[in-house]
C-alpha positions as CSV (number, residue, x, y, z in Angstrom):
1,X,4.4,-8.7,-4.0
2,X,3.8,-11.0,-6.9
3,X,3.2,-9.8,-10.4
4,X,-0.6,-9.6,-10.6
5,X,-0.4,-7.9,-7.4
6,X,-1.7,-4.5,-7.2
7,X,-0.9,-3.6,-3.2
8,X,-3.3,-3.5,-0.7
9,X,-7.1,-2.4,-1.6
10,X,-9.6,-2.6,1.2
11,X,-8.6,-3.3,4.3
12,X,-9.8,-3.4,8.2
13,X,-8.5,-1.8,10.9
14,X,-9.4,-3.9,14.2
15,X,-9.2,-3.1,18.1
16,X,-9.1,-4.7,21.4
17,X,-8.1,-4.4,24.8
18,X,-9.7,-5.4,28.3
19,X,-12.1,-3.3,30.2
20,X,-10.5,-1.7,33.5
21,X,-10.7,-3.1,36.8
22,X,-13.8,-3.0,38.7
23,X,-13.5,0.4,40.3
24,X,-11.4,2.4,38.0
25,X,-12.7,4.4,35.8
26,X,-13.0,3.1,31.9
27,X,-10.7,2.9,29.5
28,X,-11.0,4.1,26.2
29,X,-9.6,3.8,23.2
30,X,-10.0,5.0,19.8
31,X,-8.9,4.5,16.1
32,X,-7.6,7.3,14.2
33,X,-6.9,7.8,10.4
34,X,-5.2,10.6,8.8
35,X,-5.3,10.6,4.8
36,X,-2.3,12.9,3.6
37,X,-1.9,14.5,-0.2
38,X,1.5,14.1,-2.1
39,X,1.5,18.3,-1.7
40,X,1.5,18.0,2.5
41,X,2.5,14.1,2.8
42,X,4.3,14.6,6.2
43,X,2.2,17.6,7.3
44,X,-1.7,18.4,8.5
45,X,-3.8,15.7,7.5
46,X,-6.2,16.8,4.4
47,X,-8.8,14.2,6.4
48,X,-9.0,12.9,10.1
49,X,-11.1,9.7,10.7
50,X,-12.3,8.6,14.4
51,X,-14.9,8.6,16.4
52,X,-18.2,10.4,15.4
53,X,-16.1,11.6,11.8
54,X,-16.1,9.8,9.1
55,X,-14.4,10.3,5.8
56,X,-15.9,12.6,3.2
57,X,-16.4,10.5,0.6
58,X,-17.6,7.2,2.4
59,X,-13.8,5.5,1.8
60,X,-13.2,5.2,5.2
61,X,-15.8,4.3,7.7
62,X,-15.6,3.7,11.9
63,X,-17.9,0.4,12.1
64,X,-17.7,0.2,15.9
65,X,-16.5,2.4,18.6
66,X,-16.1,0.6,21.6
67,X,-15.6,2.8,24.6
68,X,-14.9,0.1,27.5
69,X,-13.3,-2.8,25.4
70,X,-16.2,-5.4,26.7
71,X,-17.2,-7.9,24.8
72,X,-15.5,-10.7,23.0
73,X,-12.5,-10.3,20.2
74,X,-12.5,-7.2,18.8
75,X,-14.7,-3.9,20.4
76,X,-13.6,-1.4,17.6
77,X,-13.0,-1.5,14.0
78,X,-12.3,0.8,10.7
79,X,-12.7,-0.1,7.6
80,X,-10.4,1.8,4.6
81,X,-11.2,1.2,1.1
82,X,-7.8,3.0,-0.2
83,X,-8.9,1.6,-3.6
84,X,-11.3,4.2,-4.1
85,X,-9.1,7.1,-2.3
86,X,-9.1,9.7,-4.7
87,X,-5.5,9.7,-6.6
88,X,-4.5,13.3,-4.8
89,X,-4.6,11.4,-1.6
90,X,-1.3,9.4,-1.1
91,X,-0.6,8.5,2.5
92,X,-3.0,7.0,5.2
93,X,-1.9,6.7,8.6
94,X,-3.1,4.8,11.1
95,X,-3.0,5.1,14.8
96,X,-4.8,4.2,18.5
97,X,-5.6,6.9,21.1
98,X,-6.2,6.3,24.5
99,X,-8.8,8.8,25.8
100,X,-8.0,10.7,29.4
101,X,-11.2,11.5,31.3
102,X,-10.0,9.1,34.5
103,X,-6.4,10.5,34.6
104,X,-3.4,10.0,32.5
105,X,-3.4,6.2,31.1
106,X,-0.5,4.9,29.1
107,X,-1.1,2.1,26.9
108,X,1.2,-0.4,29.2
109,X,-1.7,0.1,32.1
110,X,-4.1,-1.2,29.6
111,X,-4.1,-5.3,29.6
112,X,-4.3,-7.1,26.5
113,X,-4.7,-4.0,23.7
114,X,-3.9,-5.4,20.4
115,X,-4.6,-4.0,16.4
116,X,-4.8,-5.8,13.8
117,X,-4.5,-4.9,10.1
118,X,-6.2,-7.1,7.3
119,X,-7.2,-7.8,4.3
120,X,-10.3,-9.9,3.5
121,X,-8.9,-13.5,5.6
122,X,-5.2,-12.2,5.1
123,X,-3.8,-11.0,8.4
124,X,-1.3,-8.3,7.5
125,X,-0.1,-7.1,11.5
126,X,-0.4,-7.1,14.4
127,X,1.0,-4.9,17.3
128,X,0.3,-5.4,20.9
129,X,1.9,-1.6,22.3
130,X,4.8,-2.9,23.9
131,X,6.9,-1.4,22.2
132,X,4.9,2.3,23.3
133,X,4.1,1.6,26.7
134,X,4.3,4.6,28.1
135,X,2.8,6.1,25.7
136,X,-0.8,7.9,25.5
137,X,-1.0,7.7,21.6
138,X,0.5,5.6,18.9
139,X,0.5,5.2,14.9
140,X,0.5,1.7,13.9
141,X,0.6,1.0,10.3
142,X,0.8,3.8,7.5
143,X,-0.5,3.1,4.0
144,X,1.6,4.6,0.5
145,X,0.5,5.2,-2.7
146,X,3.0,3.8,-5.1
147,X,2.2,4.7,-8.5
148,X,1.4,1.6,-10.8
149,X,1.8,-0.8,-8.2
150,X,-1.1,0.8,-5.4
151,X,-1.1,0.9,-2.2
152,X,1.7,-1.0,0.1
153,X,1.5,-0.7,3.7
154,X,4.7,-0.9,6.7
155,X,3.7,-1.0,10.4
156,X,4.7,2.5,11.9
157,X,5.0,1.9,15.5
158,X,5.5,5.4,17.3
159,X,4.3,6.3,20.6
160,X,3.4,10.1,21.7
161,X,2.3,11.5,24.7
162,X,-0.2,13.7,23.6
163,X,-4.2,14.0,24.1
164,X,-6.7,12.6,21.8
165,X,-7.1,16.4,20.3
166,X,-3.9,16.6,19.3
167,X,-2.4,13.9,18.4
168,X,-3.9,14.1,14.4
169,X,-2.1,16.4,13.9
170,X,1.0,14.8,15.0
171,X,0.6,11.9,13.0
172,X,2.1,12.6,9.9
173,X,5.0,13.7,11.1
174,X,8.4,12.5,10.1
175,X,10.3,10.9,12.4
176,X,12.9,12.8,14.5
């Protein structure tokens, strides 16, 4: 980070993955952001972002919601404006959730899922599951306040097997 760098301020969260085969039933998968305070930074989230919930205060928004992954590039996307997170908030974490109304599916059955993390034209990550294939859930990127210098991001690839329900509340956890 250079000098007249503050960190990261508004960036997008972006999802894709191929539809199913014909016959199977859909596959879908969801974006999921859980905003910590320095008080519980590791604990419950203070707010949980996905599908039909948006942020309190407008800072971080769900623009699409794709729940089949047609269509071309990216089906789902979330915008976070940490920027204008209020200062008791100090940790966002991002993750993907693969929704189980056809059966357990693990993010290796699911061709081609990809996130991707930027910032305005500057690509910051991206993740392809791999590494969480038999997974059901996964964080992906987690976003720290650090005092005077903002808001600096690492990716935080971890894969649970867990349902959609539960797995913000996981999220925050530390690692074992």
């Amino acid at each position: 980070m250079s000098g007249l760098n503050k960190g990261v301020g508004k960036v997008e969260v972006a999802l894709k993955w191929d539809p199913a085969p014909a016959g199977a039933p859909a596959h879908d998968l969801d974006l999921v952001a859980a905003v910590f305070t320095a008080d519980d930074s590791h604990g419950t989230p203070a707010q949980l972002v996905h599908f039909g919930r948006r942020s309190p205060d407008g800072t971080i928004t769900l623009l699409r919601d794709s729940r089949t992954g047609q269509g071309f590039g990216y089906d789902e996307a979330m915008t976070l404006e940490l920027d204008r997170l209020a200062g008791r908030y100090t940790r966002v974490v991002v993750g993907v959730a693969v929704q189980q109304g056809g059966g357990r599916v693990v993010f290796g059955r699911i061709a081609h899922a990809e996130v991707r993390v930027s910032e305005g034209y500057t690509e910051l990550l991206t993740y392809d599951f791999a590494g969480v294939a038999d997974a059901t859930a996964a964080t992906v990127v987690e976003f720290v306040r650090d005092g005077s210098a903002g808001w600096t991001f690492r990716p935080l690839p971890r894969g649970f097997d867990t349902d959609p329900e539960s797995f913000g509340s996981l999220m925050g956890t530390p690692r074992p």
